[in-house]
C-alpha positions as CSV (number, residue, x, y, z in Angstrom):
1,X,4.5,7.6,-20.3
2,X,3.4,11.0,-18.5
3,X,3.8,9.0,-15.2
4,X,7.1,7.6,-15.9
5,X,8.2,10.6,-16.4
6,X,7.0,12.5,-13.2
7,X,8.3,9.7,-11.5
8,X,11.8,10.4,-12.9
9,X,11.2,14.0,-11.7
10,X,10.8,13.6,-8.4
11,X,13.1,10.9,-7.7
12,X,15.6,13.7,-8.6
13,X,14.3,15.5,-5.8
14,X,13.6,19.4,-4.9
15,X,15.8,21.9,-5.9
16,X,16.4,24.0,-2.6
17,X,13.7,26.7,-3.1
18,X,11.5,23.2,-2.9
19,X,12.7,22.3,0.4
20,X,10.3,23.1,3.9
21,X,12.2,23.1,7.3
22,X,15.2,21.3,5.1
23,X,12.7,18.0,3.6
24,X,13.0,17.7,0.6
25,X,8.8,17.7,-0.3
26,X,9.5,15.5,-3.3
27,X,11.2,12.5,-1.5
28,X,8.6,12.9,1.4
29,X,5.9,12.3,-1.3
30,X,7.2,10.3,-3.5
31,X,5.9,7.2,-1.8
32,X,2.5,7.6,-2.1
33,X,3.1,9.4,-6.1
34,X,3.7,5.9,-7.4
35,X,0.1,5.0,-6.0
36,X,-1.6,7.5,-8.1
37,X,-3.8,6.4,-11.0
38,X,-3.6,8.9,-13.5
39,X,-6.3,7.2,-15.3
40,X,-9.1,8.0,-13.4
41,X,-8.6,12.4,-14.2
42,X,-11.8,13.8,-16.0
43,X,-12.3,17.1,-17.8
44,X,-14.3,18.2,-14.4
45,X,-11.6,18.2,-12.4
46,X,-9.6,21.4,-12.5
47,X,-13.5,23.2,-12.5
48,X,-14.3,21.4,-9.9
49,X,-11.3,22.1,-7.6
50,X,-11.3,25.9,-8.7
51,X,-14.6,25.8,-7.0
52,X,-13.9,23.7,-3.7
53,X,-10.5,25.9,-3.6
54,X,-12.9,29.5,-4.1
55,X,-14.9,27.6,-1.1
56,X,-12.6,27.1,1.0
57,X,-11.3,30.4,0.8
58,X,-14.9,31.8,1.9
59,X,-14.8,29.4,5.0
60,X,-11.1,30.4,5.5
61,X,-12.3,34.2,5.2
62,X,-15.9,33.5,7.9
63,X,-18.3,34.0,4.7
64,X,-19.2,30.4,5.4
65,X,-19.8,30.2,9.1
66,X,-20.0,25.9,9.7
67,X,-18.8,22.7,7.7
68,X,-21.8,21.7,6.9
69,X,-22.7,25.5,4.8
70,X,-19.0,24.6,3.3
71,X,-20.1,21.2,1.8
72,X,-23.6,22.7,0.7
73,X,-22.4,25.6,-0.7
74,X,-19.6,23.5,-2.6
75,X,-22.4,20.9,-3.9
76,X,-24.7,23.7,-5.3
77,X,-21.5,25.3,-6.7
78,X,-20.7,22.1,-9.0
79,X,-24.6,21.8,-9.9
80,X,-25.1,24.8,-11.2
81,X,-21.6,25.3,-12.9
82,X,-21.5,21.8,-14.3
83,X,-25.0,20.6,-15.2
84,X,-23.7,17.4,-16.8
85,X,-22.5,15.9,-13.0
86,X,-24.1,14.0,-10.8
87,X,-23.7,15.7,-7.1
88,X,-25.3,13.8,-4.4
């Protein structure tokens, strides 16, 4: 039902504050929304992309100096903030 309704949304399209270089950024995505299986969302997700985005904003800022310390330092991150996940 959630998904019908998004869909509805953005085949309404942006208002203008919602537009970049005059696209419309809802009819440029709305191909690949329809794809999206809303099913698969767990309660980790929202922690665990507050921590990649607070990662990415040390790499962004040189506190994490290579890709590879990004990834680590993301991994640990989710290990130690949610025990109950498997990181590998």
């Amino acid at each position: 039902m959630l998904k019908i309704w998004f869909l509805q949304l953005i085949s309404q399209g942006a208002f203008e504050e919602n537009r970049i270089m005059d696209t419309d950024i809802y009819k440029f995505y709305e191909p690949f929304i329809k794809d999206i299986d809303g099913s698969i969302i767990t309660k980790y997700d929202t922690s665990i992309e507050i921590i990649y985005v607070n990662c990415m904003r040390s790499y962004l800022a040189d506190e994490i100096k290579s890709k590879s310390e990004l990834i680590q330092t993301f991994k640990n991150k989710v290990k130690s903030k949610l025990r109950d996940v498997t990181v590998e």
